[in-house]
N, C-alpha and C positions, 0 to 999 in steps of 0.2 A: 393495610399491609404495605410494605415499601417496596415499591419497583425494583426489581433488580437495572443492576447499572451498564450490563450488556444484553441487550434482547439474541435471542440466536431463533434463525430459523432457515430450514432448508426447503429448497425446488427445483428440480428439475439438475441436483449432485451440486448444486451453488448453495454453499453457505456464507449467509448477510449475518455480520455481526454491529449491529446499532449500538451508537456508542448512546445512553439514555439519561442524562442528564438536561432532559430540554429546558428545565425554567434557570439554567444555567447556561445554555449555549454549548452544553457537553464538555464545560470545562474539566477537565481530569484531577480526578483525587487519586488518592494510591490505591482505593479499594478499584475503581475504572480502568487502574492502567494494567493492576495485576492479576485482574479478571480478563481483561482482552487479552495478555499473553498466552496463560491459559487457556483461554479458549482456541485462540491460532495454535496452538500446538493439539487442543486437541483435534483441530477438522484436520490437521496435518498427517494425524493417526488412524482416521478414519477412510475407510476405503470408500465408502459412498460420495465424500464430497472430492470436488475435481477444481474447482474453482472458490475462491474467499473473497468474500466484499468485505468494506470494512465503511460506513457510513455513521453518518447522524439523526440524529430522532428530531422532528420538528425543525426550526430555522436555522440551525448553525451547523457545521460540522465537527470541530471542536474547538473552543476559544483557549485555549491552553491551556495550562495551570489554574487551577483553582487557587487562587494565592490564600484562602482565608483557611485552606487544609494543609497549609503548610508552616505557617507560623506559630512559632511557640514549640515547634516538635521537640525543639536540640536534635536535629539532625543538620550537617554539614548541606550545602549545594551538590556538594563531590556524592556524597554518600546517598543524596534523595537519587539523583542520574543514575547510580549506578545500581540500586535498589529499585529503579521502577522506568525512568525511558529506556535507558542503554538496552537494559533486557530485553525490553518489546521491539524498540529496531533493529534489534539484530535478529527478532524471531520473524518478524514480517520480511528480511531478507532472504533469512536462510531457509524461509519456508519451503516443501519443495512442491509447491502447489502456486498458481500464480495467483495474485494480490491483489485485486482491483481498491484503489482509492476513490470514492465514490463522492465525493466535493458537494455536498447538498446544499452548502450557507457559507457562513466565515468560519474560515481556517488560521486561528493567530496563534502566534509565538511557538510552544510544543505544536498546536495543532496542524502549524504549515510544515513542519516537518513530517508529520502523520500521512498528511497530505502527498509530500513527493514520495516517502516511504515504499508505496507501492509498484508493484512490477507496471499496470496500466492507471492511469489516472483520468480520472472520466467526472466533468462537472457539469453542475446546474448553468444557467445564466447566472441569477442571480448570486453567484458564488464566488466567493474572494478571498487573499490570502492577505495576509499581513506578517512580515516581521518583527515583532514589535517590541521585542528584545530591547533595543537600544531607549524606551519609552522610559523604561527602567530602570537603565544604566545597566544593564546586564548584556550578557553573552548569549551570540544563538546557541541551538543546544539541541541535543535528540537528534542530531545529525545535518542540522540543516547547513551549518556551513563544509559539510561533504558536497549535500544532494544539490544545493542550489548552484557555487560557482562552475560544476559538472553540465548545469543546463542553459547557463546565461553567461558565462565568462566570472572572471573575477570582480572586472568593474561593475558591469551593473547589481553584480552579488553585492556587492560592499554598498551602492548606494541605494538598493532595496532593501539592507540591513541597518544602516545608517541612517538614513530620510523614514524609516515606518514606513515606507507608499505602498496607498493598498495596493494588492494587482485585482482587476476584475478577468471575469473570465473570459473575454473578444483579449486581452493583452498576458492572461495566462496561456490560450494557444497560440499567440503569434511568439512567444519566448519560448513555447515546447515545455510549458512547467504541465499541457496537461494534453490527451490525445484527441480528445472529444469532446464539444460543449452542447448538451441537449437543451429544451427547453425545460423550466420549471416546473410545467403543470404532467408534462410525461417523465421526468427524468428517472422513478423510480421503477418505471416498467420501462424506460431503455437501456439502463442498468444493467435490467436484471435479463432483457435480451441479449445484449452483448456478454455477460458470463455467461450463458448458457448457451451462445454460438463459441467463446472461448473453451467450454464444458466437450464439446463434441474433440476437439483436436488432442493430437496423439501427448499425454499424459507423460508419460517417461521419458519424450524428447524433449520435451518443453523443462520437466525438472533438469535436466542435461543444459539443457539450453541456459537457463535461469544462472546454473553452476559456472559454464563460462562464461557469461555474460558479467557476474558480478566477480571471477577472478582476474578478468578483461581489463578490468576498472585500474588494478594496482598491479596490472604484470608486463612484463615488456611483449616483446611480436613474437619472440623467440617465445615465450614463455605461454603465451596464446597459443601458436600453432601447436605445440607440445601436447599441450590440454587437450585441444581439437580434436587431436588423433589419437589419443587415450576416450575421450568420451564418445566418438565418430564409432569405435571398434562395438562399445558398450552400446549403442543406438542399434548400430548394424546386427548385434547378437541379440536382439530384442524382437516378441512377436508383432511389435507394431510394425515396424520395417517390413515386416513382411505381405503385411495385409493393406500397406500402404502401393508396394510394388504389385501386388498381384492386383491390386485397386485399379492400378492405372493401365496394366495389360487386360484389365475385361473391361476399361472404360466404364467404371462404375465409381460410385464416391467410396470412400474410406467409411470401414468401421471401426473406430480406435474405442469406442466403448464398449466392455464386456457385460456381460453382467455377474455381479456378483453373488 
């Protein structure tokens, strides 16, 4: 029987979506890319899950493009992007659940954009990215020349896109491409601790949060503060607010999970 090409599974309101093409390094075909959007849309509909991982099966995280599922289609460049990355990075943006990027191995070409994609980005040691676009003679893509000059400047984006140089993960956190580097032999039960310390905090400020944090990105001060205080009103009209303040008047921690 053939593996499916996203594992899903839930613990503790954290749903891991394993991207499962290992004896491939999780290179992406269109059936991997349009099952993972899929999927992110559905834990997004789902009241139980609170937090999304998004990881790899075995040693890599995602090496990019499967190039040998894309030749021959007669489909355009323009038209594969807009047909299968474009969709999914903008659904792992707009998500209103926060994103964990979960870096288990090598992350090339699509797969380093996969990589920054996410709201927290959390890797192995062993784990590294690559550009590798330029190897090609091609274009980054799926967002990466958004996500990366945002986190490293312009120049070092252009000659990490330009030179291939891998990053490992001691020069992935000194750049800020990622938040946390665990070690390899725990990284998937640190992971899964940190979503599920993420899991506990207040759910509706954090989608708030998310919204202006990524309208932040392409708005001016005036246009931020505006935001602020339209979604500050929507926070403040919410039961979490509430059980956050009455939290800290009995000196007790917050319950922001209900049950459903």
């Amino acid at each position: 029987m053939e593996q499916p090409v996203i594992l899903v599974s839930d613990r503790s309101a954290v749903r891991t979506l394993t991207l499962n093409r290992e004896s491939k390094l999780n290179a992406a075909n269109d059936d991997l890319l349009l099952t993972l959007t899929d999927e992110l849309k559905r834990a997004d509909a789902d009241p139980s899950v609170r937090v999304v991982v998004i990881t790899g099966a075995g040693r890599g995280f995602c090496a990019g493009q499967d190039l040998g599922d894309v030749s021959g289609r007669g489909m355009t460049f323009t038209e594969h992007l807009n047909h299968t990355y474009n969709p999914l990075v903008r659904t792992i943006r707009g998500l209103s659940k926060p994103v964990i990027s979960a870096v288990n191995g090598v992350a090339a070409g699509a797969g380093a954009s996969l990589a920054l994609a996410g709201d927290v980005r959390l890797w192995a040691q062993g784990a590294s990215l690559i550009e590798v676009f330029s190897n090609i003679a091609l274009v980054p893509d799926s967002g990466s020349t958004w996500f990366l000059p945002r986190l490293v400047g312009y120049h070092r984006a252009f000659e990490l896109m330009a030179l291939a140089e891998k990053v490992r993960a001691e020069d992935a956190l000194r750049l800020g491409l990622c938040e946390q580097v665990f070690p390899d032999e725990t990284f998937r039960d640190d992971v899964q601790a940190y979503a599920e310390r993420l899991a506990t905090r207040p759910a509706h400020a954090l989608k708030l949060t998310k919204q202006a944090l990524n309208a932040a990105l392409t708005s001016t001060l005036d246009q931020a503060l505006d935001l602020e205080a339209e979604l500050q009103q929507l926070a403040g009209d919410h039961w979490e607010h509430e059980e956050g303040v009455t939290a800290f008047k009995q000196k007790r921690p917050a319950q922001f999970v209900r049950s459903i």
